[in-house]
C-alpha positions as CSV (number, residue, x, y, z in Angstrom):
1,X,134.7,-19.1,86.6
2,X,131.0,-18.7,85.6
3,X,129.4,-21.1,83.7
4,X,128.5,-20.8,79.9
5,X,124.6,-21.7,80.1
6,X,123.8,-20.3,76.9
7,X,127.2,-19.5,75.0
8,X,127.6,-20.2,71.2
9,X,130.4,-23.0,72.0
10,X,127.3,-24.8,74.0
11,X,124.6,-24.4,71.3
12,X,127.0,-26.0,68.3
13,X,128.2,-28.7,70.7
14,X,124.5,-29.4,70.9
15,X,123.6,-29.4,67.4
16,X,126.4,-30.9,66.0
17,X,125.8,-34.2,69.1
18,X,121.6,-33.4,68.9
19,X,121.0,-33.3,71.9
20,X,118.0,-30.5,72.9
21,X,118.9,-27.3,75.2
22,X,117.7,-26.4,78.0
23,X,119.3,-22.5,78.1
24,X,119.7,-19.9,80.6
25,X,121.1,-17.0,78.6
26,X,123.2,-14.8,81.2
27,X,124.7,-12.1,78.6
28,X,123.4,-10.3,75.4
29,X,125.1,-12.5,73.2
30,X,123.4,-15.5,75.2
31,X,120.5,-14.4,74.6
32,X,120.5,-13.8,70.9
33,X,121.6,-17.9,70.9
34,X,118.7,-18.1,73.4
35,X,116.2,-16.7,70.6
36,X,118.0,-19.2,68.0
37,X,116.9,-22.1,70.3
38,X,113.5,-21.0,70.2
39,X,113.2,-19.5,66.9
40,X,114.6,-23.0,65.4
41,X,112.9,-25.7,68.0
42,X,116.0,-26.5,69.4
43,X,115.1,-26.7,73.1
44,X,113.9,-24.3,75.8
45,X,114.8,-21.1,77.1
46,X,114.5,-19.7,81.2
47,X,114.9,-16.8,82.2
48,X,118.0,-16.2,84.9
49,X,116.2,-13.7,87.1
50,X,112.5,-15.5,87.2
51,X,113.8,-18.9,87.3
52,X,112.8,-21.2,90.4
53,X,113.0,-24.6,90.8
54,X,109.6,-25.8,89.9
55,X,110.4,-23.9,86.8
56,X,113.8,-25.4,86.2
57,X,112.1,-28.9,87.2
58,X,108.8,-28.6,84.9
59,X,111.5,-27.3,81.7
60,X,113.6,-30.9,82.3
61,X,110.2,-32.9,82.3
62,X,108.9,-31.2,79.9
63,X,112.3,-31.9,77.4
64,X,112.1,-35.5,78.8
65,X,108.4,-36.0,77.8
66,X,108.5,-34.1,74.3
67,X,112.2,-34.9,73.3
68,X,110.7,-36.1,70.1
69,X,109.2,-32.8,69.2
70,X,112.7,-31.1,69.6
71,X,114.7,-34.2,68.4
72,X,113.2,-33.8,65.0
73,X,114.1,-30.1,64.2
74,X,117.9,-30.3,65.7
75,X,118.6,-33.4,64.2
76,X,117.8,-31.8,60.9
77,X,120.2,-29.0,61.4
78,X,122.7,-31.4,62.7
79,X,122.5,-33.0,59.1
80,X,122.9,-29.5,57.8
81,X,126.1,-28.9,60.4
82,X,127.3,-31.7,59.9
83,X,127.4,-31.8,56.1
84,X,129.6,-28.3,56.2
85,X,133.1,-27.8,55.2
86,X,134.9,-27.0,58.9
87,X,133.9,-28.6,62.0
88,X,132.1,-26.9,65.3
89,X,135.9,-27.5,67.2
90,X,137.8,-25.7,63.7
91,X,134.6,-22.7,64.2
92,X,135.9,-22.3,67.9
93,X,139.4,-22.4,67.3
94,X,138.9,-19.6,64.5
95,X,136.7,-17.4,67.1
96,X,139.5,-18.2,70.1
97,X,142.2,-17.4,67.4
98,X,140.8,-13.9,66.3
99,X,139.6,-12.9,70.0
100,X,143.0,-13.0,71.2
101,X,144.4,-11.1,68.3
């Protein structure tokens, strides 16, 4: 089974824990979540196709190094996720339930 590297389930997990991404968007649905990470601070974004492991390597670093700078804008949303009405696992149970419908 292929790995979710940039799926939705990933990027609320993320929020909702605060923890920065580090996404590889693989379909066009990962990719507009990619383009929320980046829009919103939340992490970084590599491409699948150009990726190479001094890329991969310098991405980690560079989240190790400047976690702060990252830590501030997802924690915020976190508060904002966090503070809402249904939880990330009651969201994905909703989208699971209606998929399979």
């Amino acid at each position: 089974k292929r790995k979710q590297l940039c799926a939705i389930n990933i990027l609320q997990e993320s929020i909702y824990h605060e923890v920065p991404l580090l996404g590889i968007p693989l379909s066009f649905e990962q990719k507009m979540n990619a383009d929320l990470i980046e829009k919103n601070n939340l992490g970084i974004v590599l491409d699948f196709y150009d990726i190479t492991e001094a890329s991969f390597t310098s991405a980690l670093v560079h989240l190790q190094q400047k976690h702060h700078k990252y830590q501030t804008d997802i924690s915020r949303l976190a508060t904002r996720v966090k503070d809402s009405r249904i939880t990330p696992l009651q969201v994905v149970a909703k989208t699971q339930h209606f998929s399979t419908s």
